[in-house]
Biotite code that builds the C-alpha atoms (Angstrom):
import biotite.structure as struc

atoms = struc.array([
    struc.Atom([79.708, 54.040, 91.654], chain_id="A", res_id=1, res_name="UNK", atom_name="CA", element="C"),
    struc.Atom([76.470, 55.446, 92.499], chain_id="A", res_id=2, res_name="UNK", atom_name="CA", element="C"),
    struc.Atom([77.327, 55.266, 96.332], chain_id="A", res_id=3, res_name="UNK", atom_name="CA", element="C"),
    struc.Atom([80.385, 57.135, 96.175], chain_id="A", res_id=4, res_name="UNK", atom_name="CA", element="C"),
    struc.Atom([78.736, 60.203, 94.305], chain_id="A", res_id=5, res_name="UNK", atom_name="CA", element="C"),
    struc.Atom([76.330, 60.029, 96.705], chain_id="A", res_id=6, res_name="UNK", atom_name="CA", element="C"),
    struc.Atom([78.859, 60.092, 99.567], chain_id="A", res_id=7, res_name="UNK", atom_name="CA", element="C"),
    struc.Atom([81.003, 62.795, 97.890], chain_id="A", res_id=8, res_name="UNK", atom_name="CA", element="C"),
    struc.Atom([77.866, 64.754, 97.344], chain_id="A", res_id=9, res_name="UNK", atom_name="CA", element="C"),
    struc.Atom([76.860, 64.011, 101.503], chain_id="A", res_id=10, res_name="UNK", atom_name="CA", element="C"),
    struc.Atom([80.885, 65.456, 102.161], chain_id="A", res_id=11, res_name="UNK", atom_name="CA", element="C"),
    struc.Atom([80.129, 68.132, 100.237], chain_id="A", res_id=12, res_name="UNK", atom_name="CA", element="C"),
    struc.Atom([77.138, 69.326, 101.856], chain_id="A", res_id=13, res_name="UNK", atom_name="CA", element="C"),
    struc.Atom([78.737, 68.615, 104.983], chain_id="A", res_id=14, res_name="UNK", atom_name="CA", element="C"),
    struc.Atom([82.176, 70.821, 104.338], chain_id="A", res_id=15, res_name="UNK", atom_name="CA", element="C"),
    struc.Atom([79.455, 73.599, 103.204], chain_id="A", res_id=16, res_name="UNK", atom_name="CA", element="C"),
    struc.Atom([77.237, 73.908, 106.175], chain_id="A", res_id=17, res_name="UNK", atom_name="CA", element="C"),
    struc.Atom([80.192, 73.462, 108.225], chain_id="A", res_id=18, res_name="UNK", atom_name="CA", element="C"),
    struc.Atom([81.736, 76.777, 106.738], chain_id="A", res_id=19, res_name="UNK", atom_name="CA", element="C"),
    struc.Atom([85.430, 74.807, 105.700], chain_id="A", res_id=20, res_name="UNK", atom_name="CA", element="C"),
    struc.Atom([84.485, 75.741, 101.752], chain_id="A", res_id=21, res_name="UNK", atom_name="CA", element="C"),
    struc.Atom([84.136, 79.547, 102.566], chain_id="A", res_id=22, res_name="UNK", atom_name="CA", element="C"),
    struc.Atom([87.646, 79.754, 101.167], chain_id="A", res_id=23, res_name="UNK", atom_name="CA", element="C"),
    struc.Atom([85.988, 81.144, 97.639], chain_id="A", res_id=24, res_name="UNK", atom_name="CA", element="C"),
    struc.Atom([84.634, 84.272, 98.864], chain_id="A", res_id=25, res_name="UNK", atom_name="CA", element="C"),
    struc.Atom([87.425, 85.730, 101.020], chain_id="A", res_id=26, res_name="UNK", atom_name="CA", element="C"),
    struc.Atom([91.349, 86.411, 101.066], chain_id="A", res_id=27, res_name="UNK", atom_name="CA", element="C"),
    struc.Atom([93.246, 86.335, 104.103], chain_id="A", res_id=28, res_name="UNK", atom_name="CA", element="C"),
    struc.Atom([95.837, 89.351, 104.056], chain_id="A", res_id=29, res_name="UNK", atom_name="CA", element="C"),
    struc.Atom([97.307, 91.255, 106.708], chain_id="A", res_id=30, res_name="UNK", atom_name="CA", element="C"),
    struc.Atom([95.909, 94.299, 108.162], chain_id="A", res_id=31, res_name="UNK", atom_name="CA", element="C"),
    struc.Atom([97.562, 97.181, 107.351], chain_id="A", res_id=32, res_name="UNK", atom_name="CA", element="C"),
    struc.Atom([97.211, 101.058, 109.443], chain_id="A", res_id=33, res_name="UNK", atom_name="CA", element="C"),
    struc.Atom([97.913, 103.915, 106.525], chain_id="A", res_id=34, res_name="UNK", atom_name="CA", element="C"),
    struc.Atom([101.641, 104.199, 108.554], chain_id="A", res_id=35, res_name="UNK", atom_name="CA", element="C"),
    struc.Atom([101.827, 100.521, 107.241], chain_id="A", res_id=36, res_name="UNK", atom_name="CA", element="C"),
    struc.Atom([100.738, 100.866, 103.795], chain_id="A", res_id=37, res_name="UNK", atom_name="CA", element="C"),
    struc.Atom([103.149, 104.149, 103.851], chain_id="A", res_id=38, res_name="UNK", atom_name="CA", element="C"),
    struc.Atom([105.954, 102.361, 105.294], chain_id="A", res_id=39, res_name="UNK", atom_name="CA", element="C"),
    struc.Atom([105.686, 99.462, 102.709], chain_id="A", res_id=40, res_name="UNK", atom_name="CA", element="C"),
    struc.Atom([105.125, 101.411, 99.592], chain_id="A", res_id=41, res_name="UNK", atom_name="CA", element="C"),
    struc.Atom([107.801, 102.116, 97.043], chain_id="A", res_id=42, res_name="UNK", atom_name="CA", element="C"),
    struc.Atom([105.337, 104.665, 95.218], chain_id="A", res_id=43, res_name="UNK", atom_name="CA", element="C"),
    struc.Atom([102.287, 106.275, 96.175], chain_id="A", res_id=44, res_name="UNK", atom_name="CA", element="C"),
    struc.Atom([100.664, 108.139, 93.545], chain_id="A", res_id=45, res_name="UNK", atom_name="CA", element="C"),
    struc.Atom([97.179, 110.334, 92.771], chain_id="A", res_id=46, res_name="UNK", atom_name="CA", element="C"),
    struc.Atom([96.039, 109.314, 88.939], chain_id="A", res_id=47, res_name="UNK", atom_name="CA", element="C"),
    struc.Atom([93.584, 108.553, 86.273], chain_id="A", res_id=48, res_name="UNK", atom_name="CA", element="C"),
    struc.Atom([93.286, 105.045, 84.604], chain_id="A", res_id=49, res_name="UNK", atom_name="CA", element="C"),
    struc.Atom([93.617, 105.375, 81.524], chain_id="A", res_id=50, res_name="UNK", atom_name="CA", element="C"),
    struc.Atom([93.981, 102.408, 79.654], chain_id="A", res_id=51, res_name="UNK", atom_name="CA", element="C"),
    struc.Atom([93.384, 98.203, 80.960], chain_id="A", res_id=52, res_name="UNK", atom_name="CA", element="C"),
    struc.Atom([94.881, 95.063, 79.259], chain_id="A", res_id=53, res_name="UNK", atom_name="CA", element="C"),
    struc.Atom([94.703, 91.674, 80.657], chain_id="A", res_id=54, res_name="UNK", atom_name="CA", element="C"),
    struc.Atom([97.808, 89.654, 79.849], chain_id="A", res_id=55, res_name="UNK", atom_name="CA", element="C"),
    struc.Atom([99.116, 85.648, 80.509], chain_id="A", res_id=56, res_name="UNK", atom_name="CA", element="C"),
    struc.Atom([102.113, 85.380, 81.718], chain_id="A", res_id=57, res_name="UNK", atom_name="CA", element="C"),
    struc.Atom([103.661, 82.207, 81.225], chain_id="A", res_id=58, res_name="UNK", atom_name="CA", element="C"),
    struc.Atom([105.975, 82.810, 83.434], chain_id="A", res_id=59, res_name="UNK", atom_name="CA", element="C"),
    struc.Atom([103.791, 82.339, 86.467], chain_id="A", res_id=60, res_name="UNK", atom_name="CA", element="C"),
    struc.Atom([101.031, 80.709, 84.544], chain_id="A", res_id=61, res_name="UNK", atom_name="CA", element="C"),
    struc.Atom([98.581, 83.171, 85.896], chain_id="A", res_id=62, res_name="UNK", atom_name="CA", element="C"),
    struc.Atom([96.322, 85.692, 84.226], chain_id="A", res_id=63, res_name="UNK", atom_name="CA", element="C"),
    struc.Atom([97.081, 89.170, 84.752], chain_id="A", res_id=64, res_name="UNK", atom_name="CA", element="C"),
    struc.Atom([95.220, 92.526, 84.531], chain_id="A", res_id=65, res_name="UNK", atom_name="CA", element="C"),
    struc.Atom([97.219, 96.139, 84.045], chain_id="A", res_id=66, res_name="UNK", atom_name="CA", element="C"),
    struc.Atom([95.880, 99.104, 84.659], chain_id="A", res_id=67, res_name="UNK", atom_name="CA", element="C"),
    struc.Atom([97.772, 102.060, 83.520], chain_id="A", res_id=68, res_name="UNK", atom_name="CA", element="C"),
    struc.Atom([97.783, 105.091, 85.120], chain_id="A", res_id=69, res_name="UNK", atom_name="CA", element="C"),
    struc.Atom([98.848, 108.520, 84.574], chain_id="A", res_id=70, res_name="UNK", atom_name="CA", element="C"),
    struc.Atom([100.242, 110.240, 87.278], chain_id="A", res_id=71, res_name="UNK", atom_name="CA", element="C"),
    struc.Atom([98.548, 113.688, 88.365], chain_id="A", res_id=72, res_name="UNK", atom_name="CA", element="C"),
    struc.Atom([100.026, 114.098, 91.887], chain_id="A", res_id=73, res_name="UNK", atom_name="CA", element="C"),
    struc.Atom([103.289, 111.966, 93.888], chain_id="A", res_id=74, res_name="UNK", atom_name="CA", element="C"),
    struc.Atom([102.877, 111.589, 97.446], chain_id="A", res_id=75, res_name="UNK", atom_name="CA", element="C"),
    struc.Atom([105.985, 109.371, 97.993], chain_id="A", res_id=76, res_name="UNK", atom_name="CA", element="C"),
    struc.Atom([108.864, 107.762, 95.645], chain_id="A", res_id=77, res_name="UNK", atom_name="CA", element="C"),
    struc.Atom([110.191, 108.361, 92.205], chain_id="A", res_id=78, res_name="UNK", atom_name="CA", element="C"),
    struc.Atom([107.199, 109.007, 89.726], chain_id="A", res_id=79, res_name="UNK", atom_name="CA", element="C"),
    struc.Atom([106.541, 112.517, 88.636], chain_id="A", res_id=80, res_name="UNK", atom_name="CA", element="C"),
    struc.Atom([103.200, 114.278, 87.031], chain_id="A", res_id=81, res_name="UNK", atom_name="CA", element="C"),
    struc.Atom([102.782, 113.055, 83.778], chain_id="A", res_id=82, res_name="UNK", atom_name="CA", element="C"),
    struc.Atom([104.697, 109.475, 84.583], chain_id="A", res_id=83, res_name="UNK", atom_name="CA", element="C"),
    struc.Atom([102.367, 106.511, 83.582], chain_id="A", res_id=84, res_name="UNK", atom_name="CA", element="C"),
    struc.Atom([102.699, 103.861, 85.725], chain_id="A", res_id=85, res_name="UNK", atom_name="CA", element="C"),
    struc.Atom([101.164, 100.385, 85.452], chain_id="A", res_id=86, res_name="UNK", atom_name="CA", element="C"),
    struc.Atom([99.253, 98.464, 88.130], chain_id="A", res_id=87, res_name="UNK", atom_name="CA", element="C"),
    struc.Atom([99.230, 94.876, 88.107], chain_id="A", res_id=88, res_name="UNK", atom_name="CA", element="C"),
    struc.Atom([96.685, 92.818, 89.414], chain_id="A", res_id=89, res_name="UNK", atom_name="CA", element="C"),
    struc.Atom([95.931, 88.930, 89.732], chain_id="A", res_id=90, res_name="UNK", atom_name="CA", element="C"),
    struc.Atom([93.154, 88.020, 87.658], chain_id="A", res_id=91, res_name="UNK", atom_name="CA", element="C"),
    struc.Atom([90.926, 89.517, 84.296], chain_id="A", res_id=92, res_name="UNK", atom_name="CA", element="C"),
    struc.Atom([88.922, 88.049, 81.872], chain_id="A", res_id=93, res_name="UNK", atom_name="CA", element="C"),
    struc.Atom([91.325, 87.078, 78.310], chain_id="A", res_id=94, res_name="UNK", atom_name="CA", element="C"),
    struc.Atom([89.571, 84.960, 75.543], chain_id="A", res_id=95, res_name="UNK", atom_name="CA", element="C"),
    struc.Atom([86.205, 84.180, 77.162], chain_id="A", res_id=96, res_name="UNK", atom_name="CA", element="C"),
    struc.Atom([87.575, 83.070, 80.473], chain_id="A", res_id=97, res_name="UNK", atom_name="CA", element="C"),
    struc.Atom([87.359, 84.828, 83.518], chain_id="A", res_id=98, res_name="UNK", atom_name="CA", element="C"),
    struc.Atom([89.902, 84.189, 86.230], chain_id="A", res_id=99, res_name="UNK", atom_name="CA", element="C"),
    struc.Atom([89.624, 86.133, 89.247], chain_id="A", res_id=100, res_name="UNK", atom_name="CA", element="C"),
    struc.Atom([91.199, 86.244, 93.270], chain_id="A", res_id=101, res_name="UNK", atom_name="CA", element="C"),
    struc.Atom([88.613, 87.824, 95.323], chain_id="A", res_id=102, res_name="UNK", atom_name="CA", element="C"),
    struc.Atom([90.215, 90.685, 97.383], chain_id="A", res_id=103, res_name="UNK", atom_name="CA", element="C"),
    struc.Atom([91.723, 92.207, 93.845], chain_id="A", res_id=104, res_name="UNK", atom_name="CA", element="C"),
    struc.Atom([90.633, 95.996, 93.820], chain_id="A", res_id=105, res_name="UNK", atom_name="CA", element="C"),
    struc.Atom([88.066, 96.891, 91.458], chain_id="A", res_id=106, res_name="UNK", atom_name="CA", element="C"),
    struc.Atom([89.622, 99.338, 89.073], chain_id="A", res_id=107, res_name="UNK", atom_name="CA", element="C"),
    struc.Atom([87.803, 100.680, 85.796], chain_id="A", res_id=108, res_name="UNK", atom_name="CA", element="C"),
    struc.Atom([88.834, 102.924, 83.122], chain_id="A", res_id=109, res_name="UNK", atom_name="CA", element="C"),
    struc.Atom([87.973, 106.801, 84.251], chain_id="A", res_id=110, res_name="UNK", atom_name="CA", element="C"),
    struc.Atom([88.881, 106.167, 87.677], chain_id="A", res_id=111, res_name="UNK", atom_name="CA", element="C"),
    struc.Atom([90.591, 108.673, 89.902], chain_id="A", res_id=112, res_name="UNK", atom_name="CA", element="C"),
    struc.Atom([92.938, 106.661, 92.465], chain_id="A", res_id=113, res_name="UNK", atom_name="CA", element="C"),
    struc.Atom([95.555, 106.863, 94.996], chain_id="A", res_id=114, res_name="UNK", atom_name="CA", element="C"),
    struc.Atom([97.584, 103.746, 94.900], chain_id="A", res_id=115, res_name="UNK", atom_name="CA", element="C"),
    struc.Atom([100.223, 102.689, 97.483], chain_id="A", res_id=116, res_name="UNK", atom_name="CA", element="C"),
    struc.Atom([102.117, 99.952, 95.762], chain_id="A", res_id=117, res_name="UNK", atom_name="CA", element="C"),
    struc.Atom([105.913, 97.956, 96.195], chain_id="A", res_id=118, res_name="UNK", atom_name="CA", element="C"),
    struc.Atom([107.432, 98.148, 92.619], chain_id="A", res_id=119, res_name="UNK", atom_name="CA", element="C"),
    struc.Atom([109.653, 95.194, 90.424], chain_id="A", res_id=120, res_name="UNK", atom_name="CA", element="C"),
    struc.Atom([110.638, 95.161, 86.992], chain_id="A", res_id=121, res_name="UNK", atom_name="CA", element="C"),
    struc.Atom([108.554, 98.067, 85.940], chain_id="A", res_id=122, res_name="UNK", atom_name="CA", element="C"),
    struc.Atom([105.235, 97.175, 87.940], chain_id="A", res_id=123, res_name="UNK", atom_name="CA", element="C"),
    struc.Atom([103.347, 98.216, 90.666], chain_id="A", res_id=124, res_name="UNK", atom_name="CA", element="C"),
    struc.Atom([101.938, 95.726, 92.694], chain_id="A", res_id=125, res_name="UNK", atom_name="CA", element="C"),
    struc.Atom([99.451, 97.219, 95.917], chain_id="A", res_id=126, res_name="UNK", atom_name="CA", element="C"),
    struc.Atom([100.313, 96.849, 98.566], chain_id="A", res_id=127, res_name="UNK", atom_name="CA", element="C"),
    struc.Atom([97.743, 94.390, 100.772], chain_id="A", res_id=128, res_name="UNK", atom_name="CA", element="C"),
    struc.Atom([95.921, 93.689, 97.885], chain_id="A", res_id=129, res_name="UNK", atom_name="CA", element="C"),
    struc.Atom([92.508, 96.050, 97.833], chain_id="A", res_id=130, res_name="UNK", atom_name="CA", element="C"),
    struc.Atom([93.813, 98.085, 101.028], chain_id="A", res_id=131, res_name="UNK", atom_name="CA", element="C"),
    struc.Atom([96.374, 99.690, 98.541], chain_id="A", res_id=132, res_name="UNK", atom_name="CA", element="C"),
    struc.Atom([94.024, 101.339, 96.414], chain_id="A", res_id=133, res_name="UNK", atom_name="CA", element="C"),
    struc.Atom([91.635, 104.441, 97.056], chain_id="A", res_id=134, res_name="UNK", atom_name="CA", element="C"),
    struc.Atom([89.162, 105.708, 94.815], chain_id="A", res_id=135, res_name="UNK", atom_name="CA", element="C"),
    struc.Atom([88.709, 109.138, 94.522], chain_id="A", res_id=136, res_name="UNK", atom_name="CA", element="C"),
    struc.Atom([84.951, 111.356, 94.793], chain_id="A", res_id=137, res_name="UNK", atom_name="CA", element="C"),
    struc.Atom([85.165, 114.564, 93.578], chain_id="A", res_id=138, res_name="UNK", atom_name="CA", element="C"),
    struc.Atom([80.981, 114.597, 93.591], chain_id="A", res_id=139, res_name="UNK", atom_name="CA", element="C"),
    struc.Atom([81.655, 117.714, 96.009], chain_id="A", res_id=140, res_name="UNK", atom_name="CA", element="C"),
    struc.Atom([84.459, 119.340, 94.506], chain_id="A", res_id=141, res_name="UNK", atom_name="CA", element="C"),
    struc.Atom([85.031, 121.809, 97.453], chain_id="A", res_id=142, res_name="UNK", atom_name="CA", element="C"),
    struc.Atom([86.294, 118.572, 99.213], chain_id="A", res_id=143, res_name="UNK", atom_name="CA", element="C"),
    struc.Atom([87.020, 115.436, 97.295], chain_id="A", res_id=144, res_name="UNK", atom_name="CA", element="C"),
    struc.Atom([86.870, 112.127, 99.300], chain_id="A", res_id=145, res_name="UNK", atom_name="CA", element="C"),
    struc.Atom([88.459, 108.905, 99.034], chain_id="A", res_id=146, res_name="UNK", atom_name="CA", element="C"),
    struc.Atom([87.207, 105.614, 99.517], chain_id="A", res_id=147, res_name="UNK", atom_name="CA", element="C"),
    struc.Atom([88.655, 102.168, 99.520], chain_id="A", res_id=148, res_name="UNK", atom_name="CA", element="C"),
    struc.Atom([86.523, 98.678, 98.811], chain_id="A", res_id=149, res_name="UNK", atom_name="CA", element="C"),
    struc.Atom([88.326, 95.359, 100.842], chain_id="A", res_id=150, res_name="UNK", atom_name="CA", element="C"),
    struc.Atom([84.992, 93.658, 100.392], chain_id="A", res_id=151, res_name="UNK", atom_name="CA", element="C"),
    struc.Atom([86.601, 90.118, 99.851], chain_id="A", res_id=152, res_name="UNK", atom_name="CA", element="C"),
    struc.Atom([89.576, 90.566, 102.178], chain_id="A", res_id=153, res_name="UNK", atom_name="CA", element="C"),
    struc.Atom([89.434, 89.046, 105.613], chain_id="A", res_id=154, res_name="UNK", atom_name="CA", element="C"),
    struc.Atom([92.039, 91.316, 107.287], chain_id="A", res_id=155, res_name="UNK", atom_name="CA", element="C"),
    struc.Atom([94.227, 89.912, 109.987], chain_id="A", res_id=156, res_name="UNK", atom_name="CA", element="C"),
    struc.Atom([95.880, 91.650, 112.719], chain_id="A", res_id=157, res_name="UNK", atom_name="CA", element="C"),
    struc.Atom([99.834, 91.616, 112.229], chain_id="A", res_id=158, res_name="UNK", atom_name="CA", element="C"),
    struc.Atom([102.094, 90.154, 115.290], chain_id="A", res_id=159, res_name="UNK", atom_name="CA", element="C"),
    struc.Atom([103.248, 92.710, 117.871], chain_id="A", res_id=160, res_name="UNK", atom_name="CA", element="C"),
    struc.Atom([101.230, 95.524, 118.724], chain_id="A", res_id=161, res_name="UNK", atom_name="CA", element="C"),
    struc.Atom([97.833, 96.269, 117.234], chain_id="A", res_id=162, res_name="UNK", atom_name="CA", element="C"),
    struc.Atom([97.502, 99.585, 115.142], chain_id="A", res_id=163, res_name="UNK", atom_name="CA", element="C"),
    struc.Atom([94.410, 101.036, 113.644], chain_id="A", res_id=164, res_name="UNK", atom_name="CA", element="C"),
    struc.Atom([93.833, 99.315, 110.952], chain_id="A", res_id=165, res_name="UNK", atom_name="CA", element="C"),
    struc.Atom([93.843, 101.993, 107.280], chain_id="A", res_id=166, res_name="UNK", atom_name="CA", element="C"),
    struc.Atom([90.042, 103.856, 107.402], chain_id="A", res_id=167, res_name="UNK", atom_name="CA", element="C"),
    struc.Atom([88.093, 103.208, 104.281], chain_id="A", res_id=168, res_name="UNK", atom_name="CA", element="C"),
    struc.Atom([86.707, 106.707, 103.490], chain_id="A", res_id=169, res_name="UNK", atom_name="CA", element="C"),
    struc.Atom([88.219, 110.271, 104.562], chain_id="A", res_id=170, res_name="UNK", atom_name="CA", element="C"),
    struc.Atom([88.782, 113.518, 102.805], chain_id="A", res_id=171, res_name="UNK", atom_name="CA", element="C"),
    struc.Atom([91.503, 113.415, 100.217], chain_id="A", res_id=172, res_name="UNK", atom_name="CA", element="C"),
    struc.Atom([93.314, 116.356, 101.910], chain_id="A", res_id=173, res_name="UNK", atom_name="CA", element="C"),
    struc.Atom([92.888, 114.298, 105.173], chain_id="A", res_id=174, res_name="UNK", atom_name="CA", element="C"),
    struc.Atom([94.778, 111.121, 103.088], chain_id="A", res_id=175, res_name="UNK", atom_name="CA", element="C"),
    struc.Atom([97.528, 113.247, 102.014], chain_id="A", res_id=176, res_name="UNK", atom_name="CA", element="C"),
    struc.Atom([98.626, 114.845, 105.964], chain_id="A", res_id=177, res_name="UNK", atom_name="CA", element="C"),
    struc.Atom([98.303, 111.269, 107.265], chain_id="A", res_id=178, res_name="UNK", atom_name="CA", element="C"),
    struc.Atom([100.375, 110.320, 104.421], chain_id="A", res_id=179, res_name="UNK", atom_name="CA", element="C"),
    struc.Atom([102.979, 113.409, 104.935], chain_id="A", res_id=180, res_name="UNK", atom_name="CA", element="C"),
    struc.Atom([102.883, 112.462, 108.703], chain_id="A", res_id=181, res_name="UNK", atom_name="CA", element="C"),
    struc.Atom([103.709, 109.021, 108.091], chain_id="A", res_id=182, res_name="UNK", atom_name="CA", element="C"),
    struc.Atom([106.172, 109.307, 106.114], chain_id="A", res_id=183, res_name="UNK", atom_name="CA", element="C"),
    struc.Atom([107.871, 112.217, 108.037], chain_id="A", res_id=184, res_name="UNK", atom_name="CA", element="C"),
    struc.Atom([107.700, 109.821, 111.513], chain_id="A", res_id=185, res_name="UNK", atom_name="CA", element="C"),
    struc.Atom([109.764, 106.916, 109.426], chain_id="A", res_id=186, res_name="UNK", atom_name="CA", element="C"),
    struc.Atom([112.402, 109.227, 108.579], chain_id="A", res_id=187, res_name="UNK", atom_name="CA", element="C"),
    struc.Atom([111.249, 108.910, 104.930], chain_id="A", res_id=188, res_name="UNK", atom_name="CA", element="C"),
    struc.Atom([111.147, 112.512, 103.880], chain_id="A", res_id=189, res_name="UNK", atom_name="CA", element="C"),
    struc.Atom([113.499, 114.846, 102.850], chain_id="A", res_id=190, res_name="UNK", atom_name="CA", element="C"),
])
């Protein structure tokens, strides 16, 4: 008995030096360009968190966390001001156990976001994981900025040709034009 723990053990060190465990700290998802994220969102909205709950569903056996936000501004789809619309993420913490999927974006209570998410049965699920979710910085009020966190994410290029993939800071005016833009050059605006 003793020889096989120490032989598992040996593996183990082995799989860990060799980099073949590094599977815990990242999640492969597909790069997205903001034309992307545009093109693939059902809703993308400008809001405030205001309330969190982490769920089980039993239906997919999987812990869930909603954040629900109300609505302040609609760039694209059905919502309007005042809506509240919840965002569902993989992972929370619910009874003393914490069950996470690294990539997730972080989202607190308070927050000011911009979310670009598909939507089923009432949810909104972001799109790309943490590339669907900006956080707002109004520390200069003149000109609020957004910022995005993939820490986690190991982005990979899509098949065909290569577009620039979505930045991760710019002015929030800035978001909104590219948004317009993007939207307009799909056809996807009135």
């Amino acid at each position: 008995m003793r020889k096989l723990t120490a032989m598992a053990l040996a593996c183990g060190m082995l799989l860990a030096a060799t980099g073949v465990v590094d599977t815990a700290r990242a999640t492969i998802v597909r790069a997205f360009s903001l034309g992307a994220l545009s093109a693939e969102a059902q809703s993308i909205v400008r809001g405030t968190v205001v309330d969190q709950e982490v769920v089980y569903d039993a239906r997919w056996g999987r812990v869930y966390t909603h954040s629900l936000i109300e609505v302040e501004e609609v760039l694209w789809g059905t919502d309007r001001p005042g809506d509240f619309v919840v965002v569902r993420q993989i992972g929370g913490e619910l009874d003393g156990v914490l069950s996470m999927v690294v990539g997730t974006a972080p989202v607190r209570l308070g927050d000011e976001v911009v979310t670009f998410a598909r939507v089923q049965e009432g949810l909104h699920f972001l799109v790309g994981m943490a590339q669907g979710l900006y956080q707002v910085d109004r520390a200069d009020a003149a000109t609020p900025r957004v910022a995005r966190g993939v820490s986690g994410l190991k982005l990979v290029a899509p098949a065909g040709p290569v577009r620039p993939v979505a930045p991760h800071r710019m002015g929030l005016d800035q978001l909104r034009a590219r948004v317009q833009a993007s939207l307009a050059a799909q056809g996807r605006l009135p």
